[in-house]
N, C-alpha and C positions, 0 to 999 in steps of 0.2 A: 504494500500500500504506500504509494508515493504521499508526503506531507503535502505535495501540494494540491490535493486530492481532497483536504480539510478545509470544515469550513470554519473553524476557528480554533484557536486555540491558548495556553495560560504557560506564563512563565513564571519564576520564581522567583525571589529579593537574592539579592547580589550583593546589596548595600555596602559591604566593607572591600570589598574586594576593589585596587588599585588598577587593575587589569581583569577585563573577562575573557575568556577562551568564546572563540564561536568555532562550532566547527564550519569550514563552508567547503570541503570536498574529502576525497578519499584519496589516497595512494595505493593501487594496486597492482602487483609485476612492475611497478616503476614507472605507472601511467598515472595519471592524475584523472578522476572522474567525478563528476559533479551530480549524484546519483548514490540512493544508498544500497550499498553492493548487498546482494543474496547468495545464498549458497555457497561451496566452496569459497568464492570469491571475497568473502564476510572474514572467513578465516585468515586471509593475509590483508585484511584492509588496515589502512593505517591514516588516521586523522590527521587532514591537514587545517594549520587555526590560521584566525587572525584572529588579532585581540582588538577592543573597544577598551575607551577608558571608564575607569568605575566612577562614583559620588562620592564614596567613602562618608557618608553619612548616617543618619539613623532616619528610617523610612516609615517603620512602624505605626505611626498617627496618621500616614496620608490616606483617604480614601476617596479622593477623587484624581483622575487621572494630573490635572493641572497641580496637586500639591506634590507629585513627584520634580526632584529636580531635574532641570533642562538635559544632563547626560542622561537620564533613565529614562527620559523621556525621547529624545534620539535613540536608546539602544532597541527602545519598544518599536520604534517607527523603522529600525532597522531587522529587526527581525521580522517586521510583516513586509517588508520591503522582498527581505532574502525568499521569504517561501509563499509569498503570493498568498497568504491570509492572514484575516484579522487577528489579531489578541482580544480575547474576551474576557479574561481573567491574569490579573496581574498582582502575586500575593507579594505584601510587604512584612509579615512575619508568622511566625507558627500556629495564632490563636485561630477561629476558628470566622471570626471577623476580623481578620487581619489582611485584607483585600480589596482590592480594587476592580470593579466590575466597569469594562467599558459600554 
């Protein structure tokens, strides 16, 4: 099931982190493919990143999209950029209303 097959989806608080990993392709046999590998193919795959800079903040009181700062708010608009849908959920810590619904 390709992700860009989705009609939405929710990503996690990142908050402290100075750098995030994204993945945006695979390394297979020494090829670079922009697809997530199946089968055999899974077993020699090898993540290629680029990184995004973090807030390094505390995010936990935001519950609306706008009280996110300007970086998390880029990283959000970049990950529905990368896979061609929405974010609908965007948690900013472990409670249980600790979330951001777009």
């Amino acid at each position: 099931l390709s992700i860009r097959r989705q009609r939405q989806m929710c990503i996690r608080d990142s908050s402290y982190c100075k750098k995030i990993p994204v993945c945006v392709r695979y390394e297979v046999e020494g090829k670079e493919i922009d697809f997530f590998p199946m089968g055999d193919e899974l077993n020699e795959a090898k993540p290629v990143y680029e990184y995004v800079d973090g807030w390094n903040c505390d995010i936990s009181g935001c519950r609306k999209f706008s009280d996110l700062p300007v970086k998390a708010q880029e990283y959000v608009k970049a990950i529905e950029a990368a896979v061609g849908c929405p974010i609908k959920y965007v948690s900013v810590g472990a409670g249980r209303d600790e979330y951001i619904e777009r």
